[in-house]
DSSP file (Angstrom, degrees, kcal/mol; ACC not computed):
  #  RESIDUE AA STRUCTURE BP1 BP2  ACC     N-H-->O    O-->H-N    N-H-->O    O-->H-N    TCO  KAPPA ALPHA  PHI   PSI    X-CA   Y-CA   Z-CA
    1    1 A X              0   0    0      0, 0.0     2,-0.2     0, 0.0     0, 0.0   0.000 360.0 360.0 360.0 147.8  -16.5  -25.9    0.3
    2    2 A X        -     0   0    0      2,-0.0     2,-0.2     0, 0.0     0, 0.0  -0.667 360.0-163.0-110.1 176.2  -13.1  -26.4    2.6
    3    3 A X        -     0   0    0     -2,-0.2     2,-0.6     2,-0.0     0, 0.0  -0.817  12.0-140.4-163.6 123.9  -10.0  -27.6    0.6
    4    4 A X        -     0   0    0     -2,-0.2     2,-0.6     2,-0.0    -2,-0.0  -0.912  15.0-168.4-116.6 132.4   -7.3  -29.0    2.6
    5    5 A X        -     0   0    0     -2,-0.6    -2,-0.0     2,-0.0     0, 0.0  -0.768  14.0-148.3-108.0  99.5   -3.3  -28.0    1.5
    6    6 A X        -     0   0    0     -2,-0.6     2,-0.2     6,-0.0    -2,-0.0  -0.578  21.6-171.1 -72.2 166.3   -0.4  -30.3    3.4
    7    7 A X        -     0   0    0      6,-0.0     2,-0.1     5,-0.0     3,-0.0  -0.857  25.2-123.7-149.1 160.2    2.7  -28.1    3.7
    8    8 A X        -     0   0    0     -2,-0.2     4,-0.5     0, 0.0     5,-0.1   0.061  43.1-101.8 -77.9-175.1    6.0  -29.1    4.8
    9    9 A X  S  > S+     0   0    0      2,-0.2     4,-0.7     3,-0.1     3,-0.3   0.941 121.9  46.5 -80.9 -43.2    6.9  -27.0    7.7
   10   10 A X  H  > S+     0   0    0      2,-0.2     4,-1.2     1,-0.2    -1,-0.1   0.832 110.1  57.7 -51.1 -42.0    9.2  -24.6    6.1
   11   11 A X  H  > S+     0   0    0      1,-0.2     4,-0.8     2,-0.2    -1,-0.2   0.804 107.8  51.0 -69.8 -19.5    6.5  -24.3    3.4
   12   12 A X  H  > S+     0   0    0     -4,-0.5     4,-2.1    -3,-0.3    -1,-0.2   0.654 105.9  49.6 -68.9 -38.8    4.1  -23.3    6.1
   13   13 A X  H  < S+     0   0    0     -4,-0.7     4,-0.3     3,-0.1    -2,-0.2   0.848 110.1  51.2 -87.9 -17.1    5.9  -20.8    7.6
   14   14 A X  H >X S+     0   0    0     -4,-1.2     3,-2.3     2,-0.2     4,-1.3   0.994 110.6  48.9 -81.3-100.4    6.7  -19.1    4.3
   15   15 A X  H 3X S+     0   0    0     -4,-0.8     4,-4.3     1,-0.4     5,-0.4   0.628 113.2  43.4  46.8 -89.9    3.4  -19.0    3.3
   16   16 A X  H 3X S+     0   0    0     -4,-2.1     4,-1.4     1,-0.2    -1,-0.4   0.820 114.5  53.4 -69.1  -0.5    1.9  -17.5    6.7
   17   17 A X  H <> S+     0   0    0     -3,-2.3     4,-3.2    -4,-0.3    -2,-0.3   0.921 111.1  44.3 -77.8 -48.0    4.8  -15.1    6.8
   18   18 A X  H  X S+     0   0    0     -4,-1.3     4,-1.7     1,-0.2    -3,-0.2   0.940 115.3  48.1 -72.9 -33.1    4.1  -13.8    3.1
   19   19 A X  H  <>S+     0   0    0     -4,-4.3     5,-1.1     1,-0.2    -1,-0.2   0.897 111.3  50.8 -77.6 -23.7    0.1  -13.5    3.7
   20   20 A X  H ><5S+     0   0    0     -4,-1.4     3,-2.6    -5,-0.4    -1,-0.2   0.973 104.4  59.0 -64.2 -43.3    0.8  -11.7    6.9
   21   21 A X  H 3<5S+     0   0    0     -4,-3.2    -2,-0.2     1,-0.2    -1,-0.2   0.812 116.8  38.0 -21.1 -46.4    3.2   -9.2    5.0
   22   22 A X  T 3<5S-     0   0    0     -4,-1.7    -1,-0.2    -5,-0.2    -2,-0.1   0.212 108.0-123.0-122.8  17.2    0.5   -8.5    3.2
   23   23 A X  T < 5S+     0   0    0     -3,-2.6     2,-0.2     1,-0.1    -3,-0.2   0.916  71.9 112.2  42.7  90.0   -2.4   -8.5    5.2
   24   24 A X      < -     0   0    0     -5,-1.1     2,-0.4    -4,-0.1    -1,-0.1  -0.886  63.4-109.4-167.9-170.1   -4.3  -10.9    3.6
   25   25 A X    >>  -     0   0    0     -2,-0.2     4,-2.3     1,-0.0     3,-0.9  -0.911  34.2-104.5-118.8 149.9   -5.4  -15.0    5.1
   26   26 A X  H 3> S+     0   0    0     -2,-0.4     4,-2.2     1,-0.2     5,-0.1   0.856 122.7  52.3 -12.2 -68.9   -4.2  -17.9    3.9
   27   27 A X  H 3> S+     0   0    0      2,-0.2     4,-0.6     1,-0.2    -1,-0.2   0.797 119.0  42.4 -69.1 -30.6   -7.5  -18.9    1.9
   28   28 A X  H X> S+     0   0    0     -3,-0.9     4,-3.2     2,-0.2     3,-2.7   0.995 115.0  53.2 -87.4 -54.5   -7.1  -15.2    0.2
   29   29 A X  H 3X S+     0   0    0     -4,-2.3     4,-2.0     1,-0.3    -2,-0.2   0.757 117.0  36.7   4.5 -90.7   -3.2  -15.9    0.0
   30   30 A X  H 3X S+     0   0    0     -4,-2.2     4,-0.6     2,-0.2    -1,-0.3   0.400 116.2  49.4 -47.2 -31.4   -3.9  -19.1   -1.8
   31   31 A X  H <X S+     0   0    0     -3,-2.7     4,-2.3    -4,-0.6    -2,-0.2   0.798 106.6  56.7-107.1 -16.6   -7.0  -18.1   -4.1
   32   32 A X  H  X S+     0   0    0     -4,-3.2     4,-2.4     1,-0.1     5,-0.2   0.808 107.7  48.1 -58.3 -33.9   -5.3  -15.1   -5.4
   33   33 A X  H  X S+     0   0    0     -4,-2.0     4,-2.6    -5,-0.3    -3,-0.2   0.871 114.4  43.4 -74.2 -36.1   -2.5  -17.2   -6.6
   34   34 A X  H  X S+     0   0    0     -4,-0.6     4,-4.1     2,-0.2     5,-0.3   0.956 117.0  46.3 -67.2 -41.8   -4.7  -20.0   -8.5
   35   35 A X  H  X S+     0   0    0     -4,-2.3     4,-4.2     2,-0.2     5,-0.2   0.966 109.6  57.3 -63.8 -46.4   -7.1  -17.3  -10.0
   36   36 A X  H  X>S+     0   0    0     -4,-2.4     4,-3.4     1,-0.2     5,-0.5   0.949 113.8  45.5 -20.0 -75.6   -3.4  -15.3  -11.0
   37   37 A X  H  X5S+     0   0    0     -4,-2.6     4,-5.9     1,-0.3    -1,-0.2   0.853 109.2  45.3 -36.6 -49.6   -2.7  -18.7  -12.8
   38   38 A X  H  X5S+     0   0    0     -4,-4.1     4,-1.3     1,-0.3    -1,-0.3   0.782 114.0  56.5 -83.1 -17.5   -5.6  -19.4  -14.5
   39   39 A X  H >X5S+     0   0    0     -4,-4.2     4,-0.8    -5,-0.3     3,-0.6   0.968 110.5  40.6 -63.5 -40.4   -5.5  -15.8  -15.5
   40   40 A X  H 3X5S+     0   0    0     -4,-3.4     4,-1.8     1,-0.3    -2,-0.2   0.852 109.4  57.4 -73.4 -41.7   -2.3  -15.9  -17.0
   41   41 A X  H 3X<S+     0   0    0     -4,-5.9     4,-0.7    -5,-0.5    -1,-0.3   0.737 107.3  49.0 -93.0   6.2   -2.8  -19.1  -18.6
   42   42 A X  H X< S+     0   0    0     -4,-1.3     3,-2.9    -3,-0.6     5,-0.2   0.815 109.6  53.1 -54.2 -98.3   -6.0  -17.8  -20.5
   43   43 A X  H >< S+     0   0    0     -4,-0.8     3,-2.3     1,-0.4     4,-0.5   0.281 111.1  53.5 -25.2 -88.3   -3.8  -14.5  -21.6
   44   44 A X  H >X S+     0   0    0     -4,-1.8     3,-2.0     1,-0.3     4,-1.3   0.442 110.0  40.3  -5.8 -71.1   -1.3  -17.3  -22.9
   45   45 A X  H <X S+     0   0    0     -3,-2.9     4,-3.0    -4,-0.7    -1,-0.3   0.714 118.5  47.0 -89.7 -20.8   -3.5  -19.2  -25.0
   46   46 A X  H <> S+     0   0    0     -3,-2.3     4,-0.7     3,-0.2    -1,-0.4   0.528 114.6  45.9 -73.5  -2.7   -5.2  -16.1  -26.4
   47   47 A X  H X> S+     0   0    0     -3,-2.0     3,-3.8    -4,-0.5     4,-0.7   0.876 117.2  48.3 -86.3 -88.2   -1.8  -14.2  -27.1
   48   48 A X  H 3X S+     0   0    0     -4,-1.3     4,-2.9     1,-0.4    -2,-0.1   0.418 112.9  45.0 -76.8 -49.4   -0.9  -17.6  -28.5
   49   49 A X  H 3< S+     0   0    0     -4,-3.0    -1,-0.4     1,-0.2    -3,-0.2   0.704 116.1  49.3 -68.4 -23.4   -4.3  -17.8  -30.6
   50   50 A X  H <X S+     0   0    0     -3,-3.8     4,-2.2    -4,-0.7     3,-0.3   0.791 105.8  57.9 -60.1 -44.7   -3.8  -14.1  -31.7
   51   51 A X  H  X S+     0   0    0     -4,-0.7     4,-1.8     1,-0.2    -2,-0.2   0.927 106.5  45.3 -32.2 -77.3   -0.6  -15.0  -32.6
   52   52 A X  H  < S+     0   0    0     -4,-2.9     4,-0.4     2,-0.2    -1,-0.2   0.306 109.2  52.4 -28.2 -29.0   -1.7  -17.6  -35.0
   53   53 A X  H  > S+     0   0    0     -3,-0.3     4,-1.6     2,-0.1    -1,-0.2   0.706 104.6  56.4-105.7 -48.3   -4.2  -15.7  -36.6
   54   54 A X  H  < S+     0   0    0     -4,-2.2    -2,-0.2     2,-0.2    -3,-0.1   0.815 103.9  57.4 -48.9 -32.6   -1.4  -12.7  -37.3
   55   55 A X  T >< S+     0   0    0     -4,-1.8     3,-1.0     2,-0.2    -3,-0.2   0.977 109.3  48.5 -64.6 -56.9    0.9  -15.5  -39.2
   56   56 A X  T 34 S+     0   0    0     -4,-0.4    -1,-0.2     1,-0.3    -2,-0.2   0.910 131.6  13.0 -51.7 -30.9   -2.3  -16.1  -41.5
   57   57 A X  T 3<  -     0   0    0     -4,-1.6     2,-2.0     2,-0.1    -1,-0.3  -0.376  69.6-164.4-154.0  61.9   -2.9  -12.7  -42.2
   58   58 A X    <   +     0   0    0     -3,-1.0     2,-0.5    -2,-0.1    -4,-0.1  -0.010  39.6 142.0 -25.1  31.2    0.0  -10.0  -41.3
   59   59 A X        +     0   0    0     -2,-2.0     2,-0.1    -5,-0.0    -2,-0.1  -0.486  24.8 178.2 -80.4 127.1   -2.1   -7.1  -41.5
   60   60 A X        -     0   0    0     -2,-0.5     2,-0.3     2,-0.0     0, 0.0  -0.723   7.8-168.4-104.9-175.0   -1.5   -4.2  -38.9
   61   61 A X        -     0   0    0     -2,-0.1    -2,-0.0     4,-0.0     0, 0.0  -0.730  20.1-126.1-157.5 138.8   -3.3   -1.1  -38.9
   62   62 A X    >>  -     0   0    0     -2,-0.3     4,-2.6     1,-0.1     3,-1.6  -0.208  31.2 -98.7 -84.9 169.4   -2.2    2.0  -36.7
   63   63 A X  H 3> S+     0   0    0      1,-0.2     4,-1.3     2,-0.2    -1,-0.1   0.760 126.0  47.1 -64.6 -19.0   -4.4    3.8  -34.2
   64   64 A X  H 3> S+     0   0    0      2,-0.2     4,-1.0     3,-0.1    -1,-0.2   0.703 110.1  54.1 -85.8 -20.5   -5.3    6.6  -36.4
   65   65 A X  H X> S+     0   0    0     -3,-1.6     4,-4.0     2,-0.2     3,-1.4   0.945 110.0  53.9 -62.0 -50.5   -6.2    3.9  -39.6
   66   66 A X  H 3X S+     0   0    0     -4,-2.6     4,-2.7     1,-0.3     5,-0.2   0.910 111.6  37.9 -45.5 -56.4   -8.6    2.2  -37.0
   67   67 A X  H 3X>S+     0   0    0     -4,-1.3     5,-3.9     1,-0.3     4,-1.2   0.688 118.6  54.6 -72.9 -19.1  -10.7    5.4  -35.9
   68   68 A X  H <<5S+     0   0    0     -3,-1.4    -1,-0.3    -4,-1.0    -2,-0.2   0.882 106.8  41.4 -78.1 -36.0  -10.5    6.2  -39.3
   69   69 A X  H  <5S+     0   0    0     -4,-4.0    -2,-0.2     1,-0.2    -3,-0.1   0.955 120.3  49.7 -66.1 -49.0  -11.9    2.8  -40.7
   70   70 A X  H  <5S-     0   0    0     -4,-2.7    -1,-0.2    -5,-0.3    -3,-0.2   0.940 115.1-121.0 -56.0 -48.5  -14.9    3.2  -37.3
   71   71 A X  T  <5S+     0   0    0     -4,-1.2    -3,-0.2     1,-0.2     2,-0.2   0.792  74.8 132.8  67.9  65.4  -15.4    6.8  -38.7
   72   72 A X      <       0   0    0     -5,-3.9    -1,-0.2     1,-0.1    -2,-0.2  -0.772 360.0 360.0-128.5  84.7  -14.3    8.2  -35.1
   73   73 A X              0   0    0     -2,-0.2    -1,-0.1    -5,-0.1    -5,-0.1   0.200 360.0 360.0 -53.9 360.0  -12.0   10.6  -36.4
């Protein structure tokens, strides 16, 4: 599938400048930065939903409770 991106000029030049820096193309440039997002805005909404779930039920339990609780001491 192609996808086509207008850029201003400046925004063009930016753009190839940084993906050349970094040895990379455009299209890698460009699909590393969407996947980045949509990683980040899972993590979000699972921190968010973890979050949310810690208000209900403040429990912690430290790393040695945990292995203890598994019975991996």
């Amino acid at each position: 599938m192609a996808i086509s991106v207008r850029l201003n000029t400046q925004d063009e030049q930016l753009f190839k400048s940084y993906a050349k820096t970094n040895n990379m193309t455009l299209s890698e440039l460009f699909r590393n930065a969407v996947f980045e997002k949509i990683e980040g805005e899972y993590d979000l909404a699972v921190y968010r939903e973890s979050l949310e779930e810690y208000n209900k039920n403040p429990v912690i339990y430290s790393h040695a409770e945990v292995c203890r609780l598994l019975g991996i001491e």
